[in-house]
Structures are given as structure tokens and as C-alpha cells.
C-alpha positions as CSV (number, residue, x, y, z in Angstrom):
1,X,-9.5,-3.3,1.6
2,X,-8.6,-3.7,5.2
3,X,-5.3,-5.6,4.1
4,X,-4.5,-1.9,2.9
5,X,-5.9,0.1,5.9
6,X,-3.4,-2.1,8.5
7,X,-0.8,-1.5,5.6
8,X,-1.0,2.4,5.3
9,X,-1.1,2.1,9.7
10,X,2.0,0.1,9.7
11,X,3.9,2.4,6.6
12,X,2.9,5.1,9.1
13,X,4.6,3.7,12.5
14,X,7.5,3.1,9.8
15,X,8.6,6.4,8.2
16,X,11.4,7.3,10.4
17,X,12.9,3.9,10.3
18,X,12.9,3.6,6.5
19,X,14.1,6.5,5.9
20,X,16.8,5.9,8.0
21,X,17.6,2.3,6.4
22,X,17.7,4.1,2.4
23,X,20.6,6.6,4.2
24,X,22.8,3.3,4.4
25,X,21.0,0.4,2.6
26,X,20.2,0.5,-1.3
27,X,16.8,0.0,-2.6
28,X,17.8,-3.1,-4.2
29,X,19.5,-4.8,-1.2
30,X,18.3,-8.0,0.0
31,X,16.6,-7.0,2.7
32,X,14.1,-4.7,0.4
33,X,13.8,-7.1,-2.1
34,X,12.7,-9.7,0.6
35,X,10.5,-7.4,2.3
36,X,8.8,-6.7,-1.1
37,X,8.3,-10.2,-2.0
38,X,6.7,-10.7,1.0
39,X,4.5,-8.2,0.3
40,X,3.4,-9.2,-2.8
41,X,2.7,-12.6,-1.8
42,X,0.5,-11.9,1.2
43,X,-0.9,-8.9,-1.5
44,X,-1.6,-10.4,-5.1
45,X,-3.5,-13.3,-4.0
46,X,-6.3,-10.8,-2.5
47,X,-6.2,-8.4,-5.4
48,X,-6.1,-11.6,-7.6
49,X,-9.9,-12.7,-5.5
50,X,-11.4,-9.1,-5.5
51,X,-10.7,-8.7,-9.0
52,X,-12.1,-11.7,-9.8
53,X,-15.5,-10.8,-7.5
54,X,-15.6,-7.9,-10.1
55,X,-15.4,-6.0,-6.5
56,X,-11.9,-4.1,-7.8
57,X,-11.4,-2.5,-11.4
58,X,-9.1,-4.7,-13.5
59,X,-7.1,-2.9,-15.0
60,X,-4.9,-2.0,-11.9
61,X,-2.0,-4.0,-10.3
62,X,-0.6,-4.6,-7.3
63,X,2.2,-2.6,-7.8
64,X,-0.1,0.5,-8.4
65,X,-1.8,0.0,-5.6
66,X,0.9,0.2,-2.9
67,X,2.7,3.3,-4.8
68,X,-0.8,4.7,-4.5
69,X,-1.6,3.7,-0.6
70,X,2.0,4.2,-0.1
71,X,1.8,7.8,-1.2
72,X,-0.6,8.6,1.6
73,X,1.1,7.1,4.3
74,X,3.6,9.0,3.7
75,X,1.9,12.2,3.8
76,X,3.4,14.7,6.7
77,X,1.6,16.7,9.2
78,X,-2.0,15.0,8.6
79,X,-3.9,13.5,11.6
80,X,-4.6,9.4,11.3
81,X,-8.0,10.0,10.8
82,X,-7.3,12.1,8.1
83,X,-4.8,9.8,6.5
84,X,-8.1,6.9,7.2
85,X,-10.4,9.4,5.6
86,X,-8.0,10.2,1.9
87,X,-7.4,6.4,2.0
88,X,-10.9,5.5,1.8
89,X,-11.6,8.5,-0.6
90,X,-8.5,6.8,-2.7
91,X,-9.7,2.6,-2.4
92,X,-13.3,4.4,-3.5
93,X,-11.6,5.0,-6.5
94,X,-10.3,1.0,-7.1
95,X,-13.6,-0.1,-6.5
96,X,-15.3,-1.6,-10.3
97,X,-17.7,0.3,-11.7
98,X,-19.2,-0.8,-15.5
């Protein structure tokens, strides 16, 4: 979970520049596409262990997750310690429950 928390920090510090970049770049360039494969190789290997811990619900993906954590970096106007705070309230939710 704190692969996600420096994730939603760094998305943060980002916005401005990313937005600027989808003004000029498509989505499906290859810089996005090797940005997003590195981000699902340093990401699936740890959902892969915590799912298999039984510590996150199986029946989630990687790609769910960052559209989720991705969603509240993105949110405007809200404090860091707020954004920390809906994060955690949100990766409370992924946790595995039976």
C-alpha cells in the first residue's frame, strides 16, 4: 500500500505537466505506453504478493487500482492530507475481507 501512497504523491507533483503533454502527445504514443509498462511492471508483481497473502481482495486488478488511486490524485482544491486521508479510506476498501 505504500507503493500507492508515493504513487498518488508523485501523480500529484505531476498534474500540470500531464495535462500539458495530452494537449500535444496522444494517449497512445510511445512515451505513454512506455510509462505505463513501466508501471505495471514495478505494480503487478506486488498486487500479484498481497493477493496471494489474502492481504488484497481478488477480484481486483491492477488496472482498477490506478484508475481508482488515480482518481484521487487528481482531485482539485483538496489539501495533501486530505488526498492521504480518502486514499487510505479508498485502499481500506481493497483490503480482503471473507
Amino acid at each position: 500500500m505504500s507503493w500507492l501512497h508515493r504513487f498518488v504523491g508523485y501523480m500529484a507533483t505531476k498534474q500540470a505537466l500531464a495535462q500539458e503533454l495530452l494537449d500535444y502527445v496522444d494517449r497512445e504514443a510511445p512515451l505513454f505506453r512506455s510509462c505505463r509498462a513501466m508501471m505495471y511492471q514495478a505494480g503487478e508483481p506486488l498486487l500479484e504478493r498481497a493477493q496471494a497473502a489474502g492481504a488484497v481482495r481478488p477480484d481486483t486488478d491492477l488496472s482498477e487500482i490506478i484508475q481508482m488511486v488515480g482518481g484521487i490524485a487528481k482531485i482539485q482544491g483538496a489539501e495533501s492530507a486530505q488526498i492521504e486521508h480518502i486514499l487510505d479510506i479508498a485502499l481500506d476498501g481493497l483490503r480482503y475481507r471473507e
